[in-house]
C-alpha positions in Angstrom: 0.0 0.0 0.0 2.5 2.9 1.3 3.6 2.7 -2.9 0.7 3.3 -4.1 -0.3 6.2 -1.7 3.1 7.7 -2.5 2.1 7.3 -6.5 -1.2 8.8 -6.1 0.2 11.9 -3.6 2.9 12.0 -6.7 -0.1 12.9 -9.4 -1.9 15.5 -7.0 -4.0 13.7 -4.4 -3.3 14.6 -0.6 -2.7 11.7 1.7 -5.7 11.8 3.0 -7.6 11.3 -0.8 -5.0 8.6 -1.2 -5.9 6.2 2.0 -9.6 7.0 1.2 -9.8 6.2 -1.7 -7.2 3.0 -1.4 -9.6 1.6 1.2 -12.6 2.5 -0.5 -12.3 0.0 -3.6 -11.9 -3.0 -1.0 -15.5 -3.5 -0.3 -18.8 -2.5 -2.5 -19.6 0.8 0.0 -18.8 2.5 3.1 -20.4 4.7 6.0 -18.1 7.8 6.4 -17.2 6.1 10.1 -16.3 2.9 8.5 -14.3 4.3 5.7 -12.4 7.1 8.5 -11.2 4.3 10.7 -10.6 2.1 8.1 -8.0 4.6 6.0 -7.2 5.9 9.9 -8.3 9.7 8.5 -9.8 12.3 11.3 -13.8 11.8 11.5 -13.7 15.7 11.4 -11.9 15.4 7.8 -13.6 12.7 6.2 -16.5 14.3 4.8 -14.5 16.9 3.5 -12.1 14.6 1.8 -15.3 12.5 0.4 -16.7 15.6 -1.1 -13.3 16.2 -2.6 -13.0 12.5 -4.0 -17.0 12.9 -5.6 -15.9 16.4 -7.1 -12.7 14.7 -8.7 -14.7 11.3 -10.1 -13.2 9.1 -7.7 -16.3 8.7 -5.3 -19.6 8.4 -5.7 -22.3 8.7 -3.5 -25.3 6.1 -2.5 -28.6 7.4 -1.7 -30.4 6.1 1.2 -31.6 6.9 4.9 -27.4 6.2 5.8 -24.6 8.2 4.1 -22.4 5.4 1.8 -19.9 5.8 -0.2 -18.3 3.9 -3.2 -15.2 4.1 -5.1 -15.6 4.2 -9.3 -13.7 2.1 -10.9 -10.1 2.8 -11.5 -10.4 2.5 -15.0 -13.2 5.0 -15.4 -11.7 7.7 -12.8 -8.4 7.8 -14.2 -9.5 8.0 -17.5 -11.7 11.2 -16.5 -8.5 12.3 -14.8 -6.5 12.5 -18.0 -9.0 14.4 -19.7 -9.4 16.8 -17.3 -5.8 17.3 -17.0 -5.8 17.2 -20.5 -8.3 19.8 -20.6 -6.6 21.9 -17.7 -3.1 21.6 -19.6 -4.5 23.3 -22.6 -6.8 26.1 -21.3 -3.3 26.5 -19.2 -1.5 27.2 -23.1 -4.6 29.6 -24.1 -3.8 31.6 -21.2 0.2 31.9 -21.7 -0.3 32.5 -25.3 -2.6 35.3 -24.4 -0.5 36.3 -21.2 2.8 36.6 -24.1 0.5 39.1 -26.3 -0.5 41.1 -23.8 2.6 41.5 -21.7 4.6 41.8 -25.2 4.0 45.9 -25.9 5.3 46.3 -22.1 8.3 44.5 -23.1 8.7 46.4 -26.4 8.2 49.8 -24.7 11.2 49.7 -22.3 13.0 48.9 -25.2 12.5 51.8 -26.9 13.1 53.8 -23.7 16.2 52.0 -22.8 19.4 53.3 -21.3 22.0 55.2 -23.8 24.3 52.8 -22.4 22.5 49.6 -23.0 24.9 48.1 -25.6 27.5 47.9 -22.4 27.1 45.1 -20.3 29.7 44.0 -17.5 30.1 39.9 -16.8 32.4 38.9 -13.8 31.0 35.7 -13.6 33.2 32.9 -15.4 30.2 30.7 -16.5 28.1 33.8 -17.1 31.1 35.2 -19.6 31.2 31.7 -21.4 28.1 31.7 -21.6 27.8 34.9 -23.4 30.8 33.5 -25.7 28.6 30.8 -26.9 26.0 32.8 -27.2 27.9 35.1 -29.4 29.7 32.9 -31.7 26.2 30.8 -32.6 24.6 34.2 -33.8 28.2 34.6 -35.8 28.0 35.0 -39.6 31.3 35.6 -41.0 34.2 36.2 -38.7 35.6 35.7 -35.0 38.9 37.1 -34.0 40.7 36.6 -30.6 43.8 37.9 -29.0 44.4 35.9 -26.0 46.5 35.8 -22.5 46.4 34.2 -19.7 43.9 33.6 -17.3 42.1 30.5 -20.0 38.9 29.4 -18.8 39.4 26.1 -21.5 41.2 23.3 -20.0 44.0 22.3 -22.7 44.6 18.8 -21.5 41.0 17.8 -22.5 40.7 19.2 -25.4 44.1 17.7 -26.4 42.2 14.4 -25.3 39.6 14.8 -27.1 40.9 15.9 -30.2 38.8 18.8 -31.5 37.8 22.2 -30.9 34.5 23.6 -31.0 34.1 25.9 -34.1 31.0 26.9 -36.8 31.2 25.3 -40.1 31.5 28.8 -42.9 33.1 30.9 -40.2 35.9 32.6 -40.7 38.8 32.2 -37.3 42.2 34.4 -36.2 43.5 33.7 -33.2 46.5 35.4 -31.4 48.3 34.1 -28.9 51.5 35.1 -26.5 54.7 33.4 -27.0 54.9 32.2 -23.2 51.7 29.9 -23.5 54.1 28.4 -26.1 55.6 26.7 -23.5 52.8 24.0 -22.7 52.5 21.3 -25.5 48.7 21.1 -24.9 48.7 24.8 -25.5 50.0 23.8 -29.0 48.0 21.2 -30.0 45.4 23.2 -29.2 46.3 25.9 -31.6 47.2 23.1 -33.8 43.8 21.8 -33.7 42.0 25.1 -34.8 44.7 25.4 -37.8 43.0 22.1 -38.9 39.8 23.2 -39.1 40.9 26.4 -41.1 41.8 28.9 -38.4 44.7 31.5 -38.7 47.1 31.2 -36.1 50.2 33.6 -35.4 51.7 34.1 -31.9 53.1 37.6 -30.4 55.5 38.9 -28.3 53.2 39.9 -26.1 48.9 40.4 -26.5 47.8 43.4 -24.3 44.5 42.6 -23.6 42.1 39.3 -23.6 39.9 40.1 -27.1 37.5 39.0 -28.8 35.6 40.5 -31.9 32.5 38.7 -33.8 31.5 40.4 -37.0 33.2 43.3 -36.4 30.2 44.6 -34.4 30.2 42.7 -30.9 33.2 42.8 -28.4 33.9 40.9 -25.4 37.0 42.5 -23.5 38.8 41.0 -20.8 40.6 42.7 -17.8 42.5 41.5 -14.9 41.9 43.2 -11.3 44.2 45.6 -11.0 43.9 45.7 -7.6 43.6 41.9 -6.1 46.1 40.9 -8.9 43.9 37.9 -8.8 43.4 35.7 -12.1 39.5 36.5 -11.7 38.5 38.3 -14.5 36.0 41.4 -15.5 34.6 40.9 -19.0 32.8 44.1 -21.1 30.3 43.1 -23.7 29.9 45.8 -25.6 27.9 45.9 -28.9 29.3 49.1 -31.4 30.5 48.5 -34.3 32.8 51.6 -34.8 34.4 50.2 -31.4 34.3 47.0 -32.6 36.5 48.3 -36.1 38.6 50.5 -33.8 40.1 47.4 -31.8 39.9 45.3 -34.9 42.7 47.9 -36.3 44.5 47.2 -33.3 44.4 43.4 -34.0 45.5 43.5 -37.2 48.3 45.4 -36.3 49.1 43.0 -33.8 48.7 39.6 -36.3 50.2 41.2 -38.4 53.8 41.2 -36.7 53.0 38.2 -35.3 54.9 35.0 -36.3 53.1 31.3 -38.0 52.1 28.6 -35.7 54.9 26.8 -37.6 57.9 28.4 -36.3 57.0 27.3 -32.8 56.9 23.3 -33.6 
């Protein structure tokens, strides 16, 4: 029995309905007395939780000079429970669908009235900041550069295992990377492993800043603490594409004296 009470309080019946019900289908009918000391529920309760079971289909009631009750068959009251829910689950969609609509000129207002500086946002949070990488590169149509430095939030070693990088068929790559992260192998067959799937990469001197420029519109820009000198990092999205051209002068400047993969094998 305690399964069944738990499967039935697991579809939306109290635990009360449950143990009435339960004992209710064991003999034909029941006085409310019988039936409350059979399923051990409160005598003060078990009219209320009959009513409930009647209004639901479970329960039906037996005229006559004494109260009875009788359970419905199972196969009849959870049929009527699927169409109700059925029925419940769909006037529930009506009313989101209308809910959207209505709330959708609220939405479209504050856009309109949004802040000057909306096309700024500020992410500190490492999954929040790959996240909005991911986000980025999937609404990518042509291009994604990178200049990076240390702090990496990609761990080398697996992707080494693994053998392959995650990149978008049709998009162009450049990546630039510092000559010190030249000095861990999985490092380089990570670069390696971008080269094969049609990526640019050169290596630097020295990268000033953690970059990253999609379509020449979007930028994310990465900046250590200056003041912890912790490897945490503050990320700036910022969508502008005259920004976004401005920094991507300063990448090509940079890739440009920057030396082939090759000469570091």
């Amino acid at each position: 029995m305690p399964s069944i009470i738990k499967k039935m309080k697991d579809i939306g019946f109290t635990e009360y309905e449950a143990k009435t019900y339960y004992h209710l289908l064991k003999k034909k009918y029941f006085t409310a007395s019988e039936i409350s000391a059979l399923a051990k529920v409160p005598r003060t309760r078990i009219y209320e939780i009959l009513n409930t079971l009647i209004k639901k289909g479970f329960v039906t009631k037996i005229p006559g000079k004494v109260r009875k009750f009788s359970a419905i068959s199972p196969a009849f009251a959870f049929d009527n429970l699927v169409d109700d829910l059925q029925t419940q689950l769909q006037n529930q969609k009506q009313e989101i669908e209308k809910l959207s609509t209505d709330l959708l000129p609220i939405f479209q207002e504050q856009k309109e009235n949004s802040d000057p500086l909306d096309y700024i946002e500020i992410v500190r949070e490492p999954n929040r900041i790959n996240e909005r990488l991911n986000k980025l590169g999937d609404e990518t149509k042509n291009e994604i550069v990178t200049m990076n430095r240390a702090p990496y939030a990609v761990d080398f070693d697996k992707v080494a295992a693994r053998g392959k990088v995650n990149y978008i068929k049709g998009i162009k790559y450049k990546l630039l990377s510092e000559e010190k992260d030249m000095e861990n192998p999985h490092f380089i067959q990570f670069l390696q492993l971008w080269q094969r799937v049609g990526a640019e990469v050169r290596i630097a001197k020295e990268t000033p800043v953690k970059l990253a420029i999609f379509d020449n519109k979007t930028i994310i820009l990465s900046l250590p603490d200056p003041i912890s000198h912790q490897s945490s990092l503050t990320s700036m999205i910022i969508e502008h594409p005259d920004l976004a051209r401005f920094f991507r002068k300063i990448f090509d400047s940079y890739f440009e004296e920057a030396q082939p993969l090759e000469n570091f094998i």
